[in-house]
DSSP file (Angstrom, degrees, kcal/mol; ACC not computed):
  #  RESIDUE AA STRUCTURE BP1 BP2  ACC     N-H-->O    O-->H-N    N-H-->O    O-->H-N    TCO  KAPPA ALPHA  PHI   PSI    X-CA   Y-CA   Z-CA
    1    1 A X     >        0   0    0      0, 0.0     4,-1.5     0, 0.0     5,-0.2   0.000 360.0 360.0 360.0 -15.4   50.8   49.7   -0.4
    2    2 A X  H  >  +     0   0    0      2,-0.2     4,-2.4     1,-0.2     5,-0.4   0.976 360.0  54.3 -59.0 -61.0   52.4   49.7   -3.9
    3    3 A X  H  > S+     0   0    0      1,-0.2     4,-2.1     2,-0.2    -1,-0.2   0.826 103.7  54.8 -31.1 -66.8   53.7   46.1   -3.1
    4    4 A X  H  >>S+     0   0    0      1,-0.3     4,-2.9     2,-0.2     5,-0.6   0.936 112.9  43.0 -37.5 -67.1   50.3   44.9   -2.2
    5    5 A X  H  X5S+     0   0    0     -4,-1.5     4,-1.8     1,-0.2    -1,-0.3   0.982 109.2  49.9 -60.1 -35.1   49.1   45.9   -5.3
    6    6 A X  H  X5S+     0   0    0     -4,-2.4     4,-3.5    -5,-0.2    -1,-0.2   0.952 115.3  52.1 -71.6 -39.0   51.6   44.9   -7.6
    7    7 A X  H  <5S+     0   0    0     -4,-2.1     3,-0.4    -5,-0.4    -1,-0.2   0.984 111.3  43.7 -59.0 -66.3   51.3   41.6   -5.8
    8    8 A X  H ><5S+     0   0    0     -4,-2.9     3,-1.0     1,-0.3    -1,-0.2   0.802 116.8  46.9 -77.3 -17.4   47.6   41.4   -6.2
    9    9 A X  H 3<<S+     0   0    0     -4,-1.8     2,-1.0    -5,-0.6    -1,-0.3   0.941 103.0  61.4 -71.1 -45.6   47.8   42.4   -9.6
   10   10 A X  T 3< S+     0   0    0     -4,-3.5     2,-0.5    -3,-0.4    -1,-0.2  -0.227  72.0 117.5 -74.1  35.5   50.5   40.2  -10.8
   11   11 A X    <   -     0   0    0     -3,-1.0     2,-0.5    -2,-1.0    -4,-0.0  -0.917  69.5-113.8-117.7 160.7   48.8   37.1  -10.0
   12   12 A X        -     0   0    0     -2,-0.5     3,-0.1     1,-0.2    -2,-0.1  -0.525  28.0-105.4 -92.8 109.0   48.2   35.0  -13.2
   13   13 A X        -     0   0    0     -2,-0.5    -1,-0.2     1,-0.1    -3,-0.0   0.186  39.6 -90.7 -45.1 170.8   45.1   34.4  -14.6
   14   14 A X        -     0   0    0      1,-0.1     2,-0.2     4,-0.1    -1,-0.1  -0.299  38.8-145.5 -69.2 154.6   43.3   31.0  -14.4
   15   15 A X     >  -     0   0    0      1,-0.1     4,-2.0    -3,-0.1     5,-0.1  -0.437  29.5 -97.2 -95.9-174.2   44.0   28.8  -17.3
   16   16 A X  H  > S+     0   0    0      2,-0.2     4,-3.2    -2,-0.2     5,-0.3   0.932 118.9  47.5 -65.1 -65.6   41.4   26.5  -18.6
   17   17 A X  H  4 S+     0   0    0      2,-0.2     5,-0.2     1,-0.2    -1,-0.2   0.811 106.2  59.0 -77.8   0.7   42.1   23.3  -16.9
   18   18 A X  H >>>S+     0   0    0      2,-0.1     3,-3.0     3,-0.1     4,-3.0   0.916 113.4  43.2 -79.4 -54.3   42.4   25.1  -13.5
   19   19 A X  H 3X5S+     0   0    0     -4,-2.0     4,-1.3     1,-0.3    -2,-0.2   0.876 114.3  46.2 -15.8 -56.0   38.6   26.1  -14.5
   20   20 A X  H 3<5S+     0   0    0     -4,-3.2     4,-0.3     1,-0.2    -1,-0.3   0.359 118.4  44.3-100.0   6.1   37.8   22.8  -15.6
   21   21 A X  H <>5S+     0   0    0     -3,-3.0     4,-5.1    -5,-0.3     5,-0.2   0.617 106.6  57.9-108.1 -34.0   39.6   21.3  -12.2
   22   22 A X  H  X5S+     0   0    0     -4,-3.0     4,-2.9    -5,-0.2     5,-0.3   0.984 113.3  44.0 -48.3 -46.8   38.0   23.8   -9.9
   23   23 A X  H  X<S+     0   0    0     -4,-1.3     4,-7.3    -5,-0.5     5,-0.3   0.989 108.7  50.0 -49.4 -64.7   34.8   22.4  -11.3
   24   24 A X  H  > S+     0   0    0     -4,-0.3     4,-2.4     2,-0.2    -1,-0.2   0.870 108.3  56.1 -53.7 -31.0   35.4   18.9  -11.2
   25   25 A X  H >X S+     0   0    0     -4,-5.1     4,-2.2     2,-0.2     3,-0.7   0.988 114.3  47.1 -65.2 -61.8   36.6   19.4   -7.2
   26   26 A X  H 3X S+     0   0    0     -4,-2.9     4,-1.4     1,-0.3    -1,-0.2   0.772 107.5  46.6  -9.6 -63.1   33.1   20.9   -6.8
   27   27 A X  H 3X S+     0   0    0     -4,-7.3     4,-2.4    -5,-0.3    -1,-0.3   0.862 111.4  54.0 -85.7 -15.6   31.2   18.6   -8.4
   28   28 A X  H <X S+     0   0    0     -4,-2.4     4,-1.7    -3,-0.7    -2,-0.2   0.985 112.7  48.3 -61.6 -61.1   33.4   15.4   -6.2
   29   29 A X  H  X S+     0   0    0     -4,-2.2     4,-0.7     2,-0.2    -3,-0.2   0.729 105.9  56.6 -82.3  -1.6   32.4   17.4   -2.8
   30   30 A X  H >X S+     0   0    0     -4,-1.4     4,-2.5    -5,-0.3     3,-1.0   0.965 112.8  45.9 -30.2 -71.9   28.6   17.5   -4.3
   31   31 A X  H 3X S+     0   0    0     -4,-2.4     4,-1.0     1,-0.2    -2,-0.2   0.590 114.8  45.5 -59.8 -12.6   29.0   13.8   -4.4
   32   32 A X  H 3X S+     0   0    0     -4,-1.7     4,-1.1     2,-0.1    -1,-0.2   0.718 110.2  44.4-119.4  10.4   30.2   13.5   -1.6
   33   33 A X  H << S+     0   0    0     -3,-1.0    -2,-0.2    -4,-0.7    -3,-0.1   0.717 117.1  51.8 -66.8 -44.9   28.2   15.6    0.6
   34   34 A X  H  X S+     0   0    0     -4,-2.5     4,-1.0     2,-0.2     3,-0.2   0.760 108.6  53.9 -81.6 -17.7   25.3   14.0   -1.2
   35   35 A X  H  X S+     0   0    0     -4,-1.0     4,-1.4     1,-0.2    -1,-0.2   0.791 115.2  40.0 -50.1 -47.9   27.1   10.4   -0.3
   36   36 A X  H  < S+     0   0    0     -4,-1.1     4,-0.4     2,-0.2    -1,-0.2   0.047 111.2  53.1 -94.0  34.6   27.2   11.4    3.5
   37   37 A X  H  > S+     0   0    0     -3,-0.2     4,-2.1     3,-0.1    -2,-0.2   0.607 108.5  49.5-119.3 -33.8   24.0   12.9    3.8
   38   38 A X  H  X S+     0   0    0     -4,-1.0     4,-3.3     2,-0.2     5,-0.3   0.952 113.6  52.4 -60.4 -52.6   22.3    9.7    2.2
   39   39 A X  H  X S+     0   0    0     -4,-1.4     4,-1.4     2,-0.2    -1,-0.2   0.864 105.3  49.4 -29.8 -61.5   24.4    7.8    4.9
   40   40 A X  H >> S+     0   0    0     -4,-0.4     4,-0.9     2,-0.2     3,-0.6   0.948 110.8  56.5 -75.6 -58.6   23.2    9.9    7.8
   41   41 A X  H 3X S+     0   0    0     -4,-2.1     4,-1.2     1,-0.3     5,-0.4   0.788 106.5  48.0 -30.0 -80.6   19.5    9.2    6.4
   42   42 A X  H 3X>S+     0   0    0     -4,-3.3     4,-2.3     1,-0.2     5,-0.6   0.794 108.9  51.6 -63.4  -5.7   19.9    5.8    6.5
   43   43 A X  I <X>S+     0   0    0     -4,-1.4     4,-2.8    -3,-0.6     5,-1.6   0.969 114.0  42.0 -50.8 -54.6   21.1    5.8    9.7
   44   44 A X  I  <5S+     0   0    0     -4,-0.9     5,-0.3    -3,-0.3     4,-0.2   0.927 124.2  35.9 -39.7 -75.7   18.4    7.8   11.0
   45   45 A X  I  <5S+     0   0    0     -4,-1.2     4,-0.4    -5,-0.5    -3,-0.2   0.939 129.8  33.0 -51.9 -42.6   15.4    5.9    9.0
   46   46 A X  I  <5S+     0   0    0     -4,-2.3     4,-0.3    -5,-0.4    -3,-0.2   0.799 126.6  22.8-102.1 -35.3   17.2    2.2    9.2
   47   47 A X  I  X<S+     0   0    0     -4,-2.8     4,-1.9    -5,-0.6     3,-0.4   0.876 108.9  58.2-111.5 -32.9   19.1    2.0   12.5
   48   48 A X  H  ><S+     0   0    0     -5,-1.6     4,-1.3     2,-0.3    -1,-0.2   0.803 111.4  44.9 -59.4 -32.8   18.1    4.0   14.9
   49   49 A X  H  > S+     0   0    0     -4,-0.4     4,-1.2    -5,-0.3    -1,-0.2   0.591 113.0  50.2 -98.5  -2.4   14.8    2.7   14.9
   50   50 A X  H  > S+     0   0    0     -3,-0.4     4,-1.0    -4,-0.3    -2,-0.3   0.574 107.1  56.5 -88.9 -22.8   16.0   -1.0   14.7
   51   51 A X  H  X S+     0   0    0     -4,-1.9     4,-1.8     2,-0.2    -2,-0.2   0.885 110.9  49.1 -92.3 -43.3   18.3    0.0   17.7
   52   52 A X  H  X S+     0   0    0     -4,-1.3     4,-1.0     1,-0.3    -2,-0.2   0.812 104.6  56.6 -43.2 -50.4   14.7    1.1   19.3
   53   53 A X  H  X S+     0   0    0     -4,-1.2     4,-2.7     2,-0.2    -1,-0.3   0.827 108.5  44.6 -44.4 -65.0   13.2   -1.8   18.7
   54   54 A X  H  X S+     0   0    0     -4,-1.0     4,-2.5     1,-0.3    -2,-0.2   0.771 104.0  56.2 -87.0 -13.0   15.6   -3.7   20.3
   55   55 A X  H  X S+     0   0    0     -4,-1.8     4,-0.6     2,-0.2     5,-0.3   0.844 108.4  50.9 -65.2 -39.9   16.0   -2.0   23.3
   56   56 A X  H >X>S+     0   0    0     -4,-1.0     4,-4.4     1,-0.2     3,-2.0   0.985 109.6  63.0 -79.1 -48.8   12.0   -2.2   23.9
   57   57 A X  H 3X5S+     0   0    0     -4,-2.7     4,-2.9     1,-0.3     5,-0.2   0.948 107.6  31.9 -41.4 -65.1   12.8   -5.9   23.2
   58   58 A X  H 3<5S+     0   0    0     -4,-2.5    -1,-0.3     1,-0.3    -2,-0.2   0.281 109.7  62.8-121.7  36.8   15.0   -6.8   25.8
   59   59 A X  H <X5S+     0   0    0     -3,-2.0     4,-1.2    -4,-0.6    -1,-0.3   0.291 113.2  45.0 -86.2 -33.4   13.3   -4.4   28.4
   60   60 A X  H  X5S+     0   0    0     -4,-4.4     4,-1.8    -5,-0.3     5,-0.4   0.858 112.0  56.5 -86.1 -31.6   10.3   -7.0   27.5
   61   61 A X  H  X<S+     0   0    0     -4,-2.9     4,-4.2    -5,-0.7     5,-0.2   0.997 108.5  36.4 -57.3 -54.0   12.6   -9.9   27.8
   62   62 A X  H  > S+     0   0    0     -5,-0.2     4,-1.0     2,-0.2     5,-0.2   0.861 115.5  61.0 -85.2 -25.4   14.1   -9.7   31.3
   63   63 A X  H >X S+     0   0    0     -4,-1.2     4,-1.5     2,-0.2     3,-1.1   0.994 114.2  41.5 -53.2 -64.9   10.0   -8.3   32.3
   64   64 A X  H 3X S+     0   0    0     -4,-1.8     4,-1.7     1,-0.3    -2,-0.2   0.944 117.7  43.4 -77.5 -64.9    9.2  -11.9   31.0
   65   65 A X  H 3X S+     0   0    0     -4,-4.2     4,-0.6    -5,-0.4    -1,-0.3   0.637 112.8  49.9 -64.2   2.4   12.1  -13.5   32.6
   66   66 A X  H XX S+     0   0    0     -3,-1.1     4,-3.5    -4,-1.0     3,-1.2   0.894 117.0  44.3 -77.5 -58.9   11.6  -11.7   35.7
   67   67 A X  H 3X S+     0   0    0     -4,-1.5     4,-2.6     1,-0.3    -2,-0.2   0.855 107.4  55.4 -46.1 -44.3    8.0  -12.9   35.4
   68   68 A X  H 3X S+     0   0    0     -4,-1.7     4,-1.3     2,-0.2    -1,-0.3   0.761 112.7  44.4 -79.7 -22.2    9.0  -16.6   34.3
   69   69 A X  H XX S+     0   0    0     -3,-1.2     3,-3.2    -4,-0.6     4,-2.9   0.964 114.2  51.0 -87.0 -59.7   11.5  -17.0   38.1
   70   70 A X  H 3X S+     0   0    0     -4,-3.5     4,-2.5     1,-0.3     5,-0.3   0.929 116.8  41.3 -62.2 -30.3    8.5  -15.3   40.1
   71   71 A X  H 3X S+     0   0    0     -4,-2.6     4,-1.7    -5,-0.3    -1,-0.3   0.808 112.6  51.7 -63.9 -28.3    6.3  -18.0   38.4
   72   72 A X  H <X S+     0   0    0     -3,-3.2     4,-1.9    -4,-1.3    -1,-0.2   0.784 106.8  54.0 -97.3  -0.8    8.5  -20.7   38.7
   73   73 A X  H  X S+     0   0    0     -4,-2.9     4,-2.4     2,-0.2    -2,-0.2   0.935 108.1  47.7 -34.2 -61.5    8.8  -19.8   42.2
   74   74 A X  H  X S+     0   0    0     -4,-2.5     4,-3.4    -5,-0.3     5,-0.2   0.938 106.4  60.3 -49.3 -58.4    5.0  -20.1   42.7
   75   75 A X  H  X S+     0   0    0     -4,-1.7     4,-4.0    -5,-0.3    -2,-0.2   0.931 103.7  52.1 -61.6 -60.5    5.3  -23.3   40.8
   76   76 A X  H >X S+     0   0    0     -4,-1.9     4,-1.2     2,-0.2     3,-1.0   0.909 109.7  44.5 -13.8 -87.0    7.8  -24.9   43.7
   77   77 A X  H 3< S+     0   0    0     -4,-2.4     5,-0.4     1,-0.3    -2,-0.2   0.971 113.3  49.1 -80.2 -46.1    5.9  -24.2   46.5
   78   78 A X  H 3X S+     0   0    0     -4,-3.4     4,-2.0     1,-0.1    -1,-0.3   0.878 107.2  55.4 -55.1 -17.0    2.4  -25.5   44.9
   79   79 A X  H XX S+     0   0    0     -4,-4.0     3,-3.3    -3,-1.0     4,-1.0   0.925 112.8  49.5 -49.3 -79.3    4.3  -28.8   43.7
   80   80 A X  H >< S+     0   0    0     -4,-1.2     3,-3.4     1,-0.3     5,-0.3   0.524 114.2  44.0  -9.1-108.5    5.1  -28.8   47.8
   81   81 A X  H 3> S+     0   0    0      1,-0.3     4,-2.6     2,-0.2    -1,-0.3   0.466 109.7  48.9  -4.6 -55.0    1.8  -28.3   48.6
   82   82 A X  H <X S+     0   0    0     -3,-3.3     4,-0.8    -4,-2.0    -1,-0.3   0.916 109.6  54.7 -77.5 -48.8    0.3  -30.6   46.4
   83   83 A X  H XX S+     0   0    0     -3,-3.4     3,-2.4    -4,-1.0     4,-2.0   0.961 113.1  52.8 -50.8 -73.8    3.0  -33.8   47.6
   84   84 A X  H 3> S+     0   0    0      1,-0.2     4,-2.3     2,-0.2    -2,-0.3   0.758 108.9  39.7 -55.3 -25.6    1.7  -32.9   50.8
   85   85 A X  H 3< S+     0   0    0     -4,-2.6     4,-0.3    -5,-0.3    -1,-0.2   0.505 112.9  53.2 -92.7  15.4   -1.5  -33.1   50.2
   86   86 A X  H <X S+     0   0    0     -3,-2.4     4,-1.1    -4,-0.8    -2,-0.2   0.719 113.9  48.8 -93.5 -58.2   -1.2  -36.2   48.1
   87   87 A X  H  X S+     0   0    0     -4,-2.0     4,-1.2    43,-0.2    -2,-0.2   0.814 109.1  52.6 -28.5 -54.2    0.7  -37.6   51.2
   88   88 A X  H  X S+     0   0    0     -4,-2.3     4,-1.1    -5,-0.2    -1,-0.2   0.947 105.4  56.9 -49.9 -62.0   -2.1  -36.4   53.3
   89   89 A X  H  > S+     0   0    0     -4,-0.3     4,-3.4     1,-0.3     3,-0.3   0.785 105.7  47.7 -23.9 -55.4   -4.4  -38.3   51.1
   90   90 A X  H  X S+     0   0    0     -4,-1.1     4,-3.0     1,-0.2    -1,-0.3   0.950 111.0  45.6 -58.8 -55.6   -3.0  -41.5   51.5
   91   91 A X  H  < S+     0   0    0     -4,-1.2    -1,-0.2     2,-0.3    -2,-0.2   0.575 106.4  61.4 -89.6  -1.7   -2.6  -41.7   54.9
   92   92 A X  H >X S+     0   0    0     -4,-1.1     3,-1.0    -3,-0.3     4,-0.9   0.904 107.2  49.5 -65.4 -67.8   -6.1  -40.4   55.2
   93   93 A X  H 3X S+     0   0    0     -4,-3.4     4,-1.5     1,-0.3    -2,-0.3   0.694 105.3  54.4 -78.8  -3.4   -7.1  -43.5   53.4
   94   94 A X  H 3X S+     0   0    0     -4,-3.0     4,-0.8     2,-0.2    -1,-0.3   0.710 103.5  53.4 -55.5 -24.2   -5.3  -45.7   55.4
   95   95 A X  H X4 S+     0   0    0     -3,-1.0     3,-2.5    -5,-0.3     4,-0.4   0.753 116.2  49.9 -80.7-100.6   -6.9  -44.5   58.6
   96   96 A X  H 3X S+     0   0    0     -4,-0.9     4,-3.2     1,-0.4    -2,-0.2   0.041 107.5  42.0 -19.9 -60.4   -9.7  -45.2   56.7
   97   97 A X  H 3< S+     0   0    0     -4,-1.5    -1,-0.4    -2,-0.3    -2,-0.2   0.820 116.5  51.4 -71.6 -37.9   -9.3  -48.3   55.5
   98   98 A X  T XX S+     0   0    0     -3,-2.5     4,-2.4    -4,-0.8     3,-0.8   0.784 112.6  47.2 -84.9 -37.9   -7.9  -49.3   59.0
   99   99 A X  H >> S+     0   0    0     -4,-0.4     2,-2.3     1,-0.3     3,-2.3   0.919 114.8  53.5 -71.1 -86.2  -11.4  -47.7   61.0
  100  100 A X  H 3< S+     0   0    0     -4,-3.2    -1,-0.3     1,-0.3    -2,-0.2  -0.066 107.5  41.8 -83.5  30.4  -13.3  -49.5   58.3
  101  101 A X  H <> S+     0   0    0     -2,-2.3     4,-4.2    -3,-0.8    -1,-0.3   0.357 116.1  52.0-115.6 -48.4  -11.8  -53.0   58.8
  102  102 A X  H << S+     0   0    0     -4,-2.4    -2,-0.2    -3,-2.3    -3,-0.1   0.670 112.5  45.9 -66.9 -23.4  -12.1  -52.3   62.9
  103  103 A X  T >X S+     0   0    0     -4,-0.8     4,-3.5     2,-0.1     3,-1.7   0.850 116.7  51.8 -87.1 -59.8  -16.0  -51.3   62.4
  104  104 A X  H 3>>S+     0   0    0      1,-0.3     5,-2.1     2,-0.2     4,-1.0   0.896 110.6  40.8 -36.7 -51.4  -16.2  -54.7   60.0
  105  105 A X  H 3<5S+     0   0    0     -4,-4.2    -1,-0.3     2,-0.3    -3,-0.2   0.392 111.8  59.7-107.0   7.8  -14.8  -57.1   62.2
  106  106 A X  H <45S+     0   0    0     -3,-1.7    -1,-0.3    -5,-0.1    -2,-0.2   0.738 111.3  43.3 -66.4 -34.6  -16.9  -55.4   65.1
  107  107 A X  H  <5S-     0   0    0     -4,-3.5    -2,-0.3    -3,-0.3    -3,-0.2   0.684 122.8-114.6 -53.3 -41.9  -19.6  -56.2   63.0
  108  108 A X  T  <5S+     0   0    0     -4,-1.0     2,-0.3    -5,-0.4    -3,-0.2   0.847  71.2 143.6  71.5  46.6  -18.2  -59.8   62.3
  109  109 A X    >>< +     0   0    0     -5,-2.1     4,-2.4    -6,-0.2     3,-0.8  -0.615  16.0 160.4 -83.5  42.2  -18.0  -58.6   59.1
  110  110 A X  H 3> S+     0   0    0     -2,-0.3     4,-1.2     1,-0.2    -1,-0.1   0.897  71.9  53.0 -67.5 -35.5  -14.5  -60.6   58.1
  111  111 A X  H 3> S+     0   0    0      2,-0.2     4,-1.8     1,-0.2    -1,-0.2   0.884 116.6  39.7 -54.8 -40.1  -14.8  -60.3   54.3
  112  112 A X  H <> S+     0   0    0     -3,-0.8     4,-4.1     1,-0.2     5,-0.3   0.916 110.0  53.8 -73.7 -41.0  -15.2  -56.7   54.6
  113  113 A X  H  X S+     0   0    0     -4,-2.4     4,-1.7     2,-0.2    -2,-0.2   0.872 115.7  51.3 -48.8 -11.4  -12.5  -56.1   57.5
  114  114 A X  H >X S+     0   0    0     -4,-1.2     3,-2.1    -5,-0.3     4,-0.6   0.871 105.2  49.3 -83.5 -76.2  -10.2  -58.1   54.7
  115  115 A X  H 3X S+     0   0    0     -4,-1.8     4,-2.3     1,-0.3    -2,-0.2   0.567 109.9  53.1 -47.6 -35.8  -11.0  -56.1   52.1
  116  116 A X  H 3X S+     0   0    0     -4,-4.1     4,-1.0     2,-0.2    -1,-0.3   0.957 108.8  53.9 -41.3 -59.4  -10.2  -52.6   54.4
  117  117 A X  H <X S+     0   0    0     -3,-2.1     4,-1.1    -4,-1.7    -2,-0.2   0.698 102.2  50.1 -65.5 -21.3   -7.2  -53.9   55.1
  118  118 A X  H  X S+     0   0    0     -4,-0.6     4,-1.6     2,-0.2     3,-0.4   0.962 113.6  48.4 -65.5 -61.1   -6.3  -54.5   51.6
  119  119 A X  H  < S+     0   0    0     -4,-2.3     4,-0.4     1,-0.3    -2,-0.2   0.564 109.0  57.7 -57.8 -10.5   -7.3  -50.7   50.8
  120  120 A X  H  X S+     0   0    0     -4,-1.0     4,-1.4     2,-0.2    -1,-0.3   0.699 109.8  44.1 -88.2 -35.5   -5.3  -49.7   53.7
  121  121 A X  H  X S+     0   0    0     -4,-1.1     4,-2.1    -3,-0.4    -2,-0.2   0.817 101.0  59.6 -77.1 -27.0   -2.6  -51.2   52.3
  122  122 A X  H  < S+     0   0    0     -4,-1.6    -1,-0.2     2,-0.2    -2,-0.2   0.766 109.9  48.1 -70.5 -24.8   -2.7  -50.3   49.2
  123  123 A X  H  4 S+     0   0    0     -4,-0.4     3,-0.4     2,-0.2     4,-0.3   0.672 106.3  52.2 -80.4 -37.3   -2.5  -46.9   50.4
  124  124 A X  H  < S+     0   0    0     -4,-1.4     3,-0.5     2,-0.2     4,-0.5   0.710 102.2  66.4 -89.7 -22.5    0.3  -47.3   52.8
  125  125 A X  S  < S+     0   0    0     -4,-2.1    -1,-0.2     1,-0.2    -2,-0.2   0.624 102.2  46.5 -76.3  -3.6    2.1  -48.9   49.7
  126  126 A X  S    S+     0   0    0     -3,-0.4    -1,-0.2     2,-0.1    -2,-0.2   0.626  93.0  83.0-109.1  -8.5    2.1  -45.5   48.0
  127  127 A X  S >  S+     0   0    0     -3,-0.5     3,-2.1    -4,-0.3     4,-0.4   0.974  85.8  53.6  -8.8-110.0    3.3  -43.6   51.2
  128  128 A X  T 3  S+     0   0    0     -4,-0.5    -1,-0.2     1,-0.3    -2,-0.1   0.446 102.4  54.8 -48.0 -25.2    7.1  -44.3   50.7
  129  129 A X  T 3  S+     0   0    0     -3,-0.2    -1,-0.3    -4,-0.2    -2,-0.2   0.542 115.4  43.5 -58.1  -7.7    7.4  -43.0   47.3
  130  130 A X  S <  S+     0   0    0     -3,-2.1   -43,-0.2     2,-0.1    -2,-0.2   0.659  96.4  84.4-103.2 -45.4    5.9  -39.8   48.7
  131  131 A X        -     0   0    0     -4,-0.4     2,-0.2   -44,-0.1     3,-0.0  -0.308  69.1-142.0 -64.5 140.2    7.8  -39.5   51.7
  132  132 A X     >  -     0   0    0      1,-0.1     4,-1.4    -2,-0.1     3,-0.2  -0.633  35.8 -92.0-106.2-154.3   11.3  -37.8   51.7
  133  133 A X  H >> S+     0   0    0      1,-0.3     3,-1.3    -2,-0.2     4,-1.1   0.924 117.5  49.2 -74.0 -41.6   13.9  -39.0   53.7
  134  134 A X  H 3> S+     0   0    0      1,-0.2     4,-2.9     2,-0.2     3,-0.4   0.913 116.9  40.5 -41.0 -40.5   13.6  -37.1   56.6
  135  135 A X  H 3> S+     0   0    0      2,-0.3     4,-2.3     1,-0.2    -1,-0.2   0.666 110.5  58.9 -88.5 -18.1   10.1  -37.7   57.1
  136  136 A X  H <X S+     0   0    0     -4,-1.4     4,-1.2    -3,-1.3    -1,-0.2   0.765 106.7  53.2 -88.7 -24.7   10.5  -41.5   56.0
  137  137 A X  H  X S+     0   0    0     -4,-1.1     4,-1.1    -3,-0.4     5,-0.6   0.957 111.3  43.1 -90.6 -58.0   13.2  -41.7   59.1
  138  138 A X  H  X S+     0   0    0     -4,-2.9     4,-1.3     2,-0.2     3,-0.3   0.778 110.1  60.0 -78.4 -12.5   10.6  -40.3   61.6
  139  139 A X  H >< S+     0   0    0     -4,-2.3     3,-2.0     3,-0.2     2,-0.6   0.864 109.9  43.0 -21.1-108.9    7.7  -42.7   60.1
  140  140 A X  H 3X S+     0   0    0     -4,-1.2     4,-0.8     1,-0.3    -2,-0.2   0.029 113.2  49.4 -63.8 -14.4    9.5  -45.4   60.9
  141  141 A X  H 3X S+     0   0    0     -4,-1.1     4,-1.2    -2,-0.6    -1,-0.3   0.512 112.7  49.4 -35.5 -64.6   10.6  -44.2   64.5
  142  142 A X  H <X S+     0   0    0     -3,-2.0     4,-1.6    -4,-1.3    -2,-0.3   0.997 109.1  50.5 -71.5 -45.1    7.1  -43.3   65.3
  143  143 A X  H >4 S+     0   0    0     -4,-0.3     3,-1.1     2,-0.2     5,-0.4   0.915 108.4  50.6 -63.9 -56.2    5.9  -46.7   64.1
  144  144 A X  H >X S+     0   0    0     -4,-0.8     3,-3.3     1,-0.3     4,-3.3   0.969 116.0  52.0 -63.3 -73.4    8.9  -48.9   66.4
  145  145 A X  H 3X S+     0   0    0     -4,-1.2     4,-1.9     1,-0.3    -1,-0.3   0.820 113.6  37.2 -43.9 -40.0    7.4  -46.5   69.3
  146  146 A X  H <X S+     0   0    0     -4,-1.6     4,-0.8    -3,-1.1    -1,-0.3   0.545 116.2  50.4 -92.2   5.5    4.0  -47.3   68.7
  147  147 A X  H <> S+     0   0    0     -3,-3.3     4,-2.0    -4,-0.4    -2,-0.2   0.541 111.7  54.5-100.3 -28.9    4.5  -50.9   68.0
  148  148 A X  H  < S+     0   0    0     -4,-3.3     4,-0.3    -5,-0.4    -2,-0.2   0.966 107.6  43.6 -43.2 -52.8    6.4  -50.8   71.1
  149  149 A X  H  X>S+     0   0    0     -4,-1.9     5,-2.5    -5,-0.3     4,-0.6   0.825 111.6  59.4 -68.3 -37.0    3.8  -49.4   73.3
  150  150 A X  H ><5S+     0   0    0     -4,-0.8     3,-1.4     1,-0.2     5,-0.2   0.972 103.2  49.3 -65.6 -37.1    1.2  -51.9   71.6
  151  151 A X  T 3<5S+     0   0    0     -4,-2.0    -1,-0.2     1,-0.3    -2,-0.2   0.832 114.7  46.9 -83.2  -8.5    3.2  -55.1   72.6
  152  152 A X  T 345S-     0   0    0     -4,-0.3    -1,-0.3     1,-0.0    -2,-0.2   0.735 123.4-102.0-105.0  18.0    3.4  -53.8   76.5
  153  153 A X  T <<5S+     0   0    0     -3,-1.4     2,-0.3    -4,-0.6    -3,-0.1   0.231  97.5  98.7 129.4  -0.2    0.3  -53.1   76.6
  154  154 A X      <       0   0    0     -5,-2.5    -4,-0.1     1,-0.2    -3,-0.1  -0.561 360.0 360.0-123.1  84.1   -0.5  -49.6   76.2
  155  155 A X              0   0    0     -2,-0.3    -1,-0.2    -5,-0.2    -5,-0.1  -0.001 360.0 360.0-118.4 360.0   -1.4  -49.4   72.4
């Protein structure tokens, strides 16, 4: 145990600029404790809640675009809907026109029967824009058949 002592005894005091370095090392990890701790603040106030932020953002973005497919979904079939019943329309007033030309010229009504037929046409002249193709192929099928049946005789 003599060693130990002699050892601990024999160790040299500090000089002045090890004092005045000890210090200075001190007061650098102050500054820099007080460097990362400012750091982790603004992380915490600036980003973290800007990272929040945008996470809620585009969880409401793809809810909107989720919303915007089922809507344009929706939108699709009423367009449908709405050609067909624009289609419908037409050809509604073409039976019309076609009934109200056949009531005229029972009547001996020619001026009107003309004038039916004119709205009847006018109507059937918005038909093919309306039609697609399929439906434009069995028109025109169904009409050869029924002009067929009118010229032998069972129209």
């Amino acid at each position: 145990m003599d060693e130990k002592e002699t050892i601990l005894t024999e160790a040299k005091p500090e000089t002045r600029q090890q004092k005045s370095m000890r210090g200075g090392l001190r007061w650098m990890l102050v500054a820099v404790l007080a460097f990362g701790l400012g750091a982790l603040i603004i992380v915490l106030a600036l980003y973290v809640p800007t990272w929040q932020k945008l996470d809620k953002a585009n969880t409401t973005l793809t809810s909107k675009t989720d919303q915007i497919t089922t809507l344009q979904a929706g939108n699709e079939t009423l367009q449908k809907n709405l050609s067909s019943a624009t289609l419908h329309m037409y050809v509604l007033k073409a039976l019309s026109g076609v009934r109200g030309a056949s009531l005229a010229v029972a009547a001996d009504d020619y001026a009107g029967a003309r004038l039916s037929l004119i709205q009847a046409t006018s109507a059937l002249d918005n038909l093919p824009g309306l039609l697609g193709t399929d439906q434009k192929r069995r028109a025109q099928r169904h009409a050869k058949e029924r002009c067929s049946g009118i010229d032998r005789g069972e129209g």
